[in-house]
C-alpha positions in Angstrom: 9.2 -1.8 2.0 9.8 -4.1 -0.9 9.2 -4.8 -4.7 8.3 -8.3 -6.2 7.2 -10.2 -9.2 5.3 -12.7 -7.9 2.7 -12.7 -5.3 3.4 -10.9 -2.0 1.7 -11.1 1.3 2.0 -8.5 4.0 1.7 -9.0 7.5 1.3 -5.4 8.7 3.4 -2.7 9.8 2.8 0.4 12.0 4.5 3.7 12.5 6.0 3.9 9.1 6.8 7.0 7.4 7.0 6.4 3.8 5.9 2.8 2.8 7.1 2.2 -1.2 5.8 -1.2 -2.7 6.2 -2.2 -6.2 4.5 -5.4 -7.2 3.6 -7.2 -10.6 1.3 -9.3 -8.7 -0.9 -10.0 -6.2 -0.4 -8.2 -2.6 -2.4 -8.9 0.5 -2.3 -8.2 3.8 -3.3 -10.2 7.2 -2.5 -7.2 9.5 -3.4 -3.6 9.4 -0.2 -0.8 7.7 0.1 2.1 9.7 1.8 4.7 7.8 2.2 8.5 7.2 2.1 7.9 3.7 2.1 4.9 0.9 3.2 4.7 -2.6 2.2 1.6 -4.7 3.7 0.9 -8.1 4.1 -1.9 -10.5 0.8 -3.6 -12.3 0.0 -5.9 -9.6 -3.3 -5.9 -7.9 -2.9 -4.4 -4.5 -6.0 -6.0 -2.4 -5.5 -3.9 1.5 -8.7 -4.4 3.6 -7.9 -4.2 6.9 -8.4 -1.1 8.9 -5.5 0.7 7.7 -4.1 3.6 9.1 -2.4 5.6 5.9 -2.7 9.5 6.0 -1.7 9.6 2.2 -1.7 7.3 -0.6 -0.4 7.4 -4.2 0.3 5.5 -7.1 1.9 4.4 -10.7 0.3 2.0 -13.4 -1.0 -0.5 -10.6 -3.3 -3.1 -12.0 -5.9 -2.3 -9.0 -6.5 -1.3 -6.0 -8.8 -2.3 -3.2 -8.3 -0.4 0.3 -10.1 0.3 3.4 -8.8 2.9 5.5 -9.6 3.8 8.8 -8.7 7.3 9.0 -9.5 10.3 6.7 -7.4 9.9 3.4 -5.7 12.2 1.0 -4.8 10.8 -2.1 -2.3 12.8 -3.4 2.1 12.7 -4.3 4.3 10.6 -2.2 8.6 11.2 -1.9 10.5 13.6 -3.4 
């Protein structure tokens, strides 16, 4: 979905395969992500806590991570 340097807000997205966000800082959201799986890189602070909807999560030197997840969640290896 994207990468950034500075501060990124999302504003959801649903019926995603594979969403890949790299950040160095702070990422939000004001909508729930709907996704079969999530990788988050980069050593931003990722703050998602909406009622998400991400089957499988994983990541690379983030800073932090805050997420709510309304589904069961496997946190496991995302891509190739």
């Amino acid at each position: 979905m994207g990468t950034g340097s500075g501060n990124q807000s999302l504003v959801g997205a649903s019926n995603l395969g594979i969403l890949s966000l790299s950040s160095s800082g702070e990422v939000t959201q004001s909508a729930v992500i709907g996704a079969t799986s999530a990788l988050f890189s980069g050593a931003g602070r990722f703050t998602l806590t909406q009622a998400n909807n991400i089957a499988t999560i994983a990541s690379s030197g983030i800073g932090s991570m805050s997420l709510t997840n309304s589904t069961n969640l496997i946190v496991g290896t995302v891509g190739a």
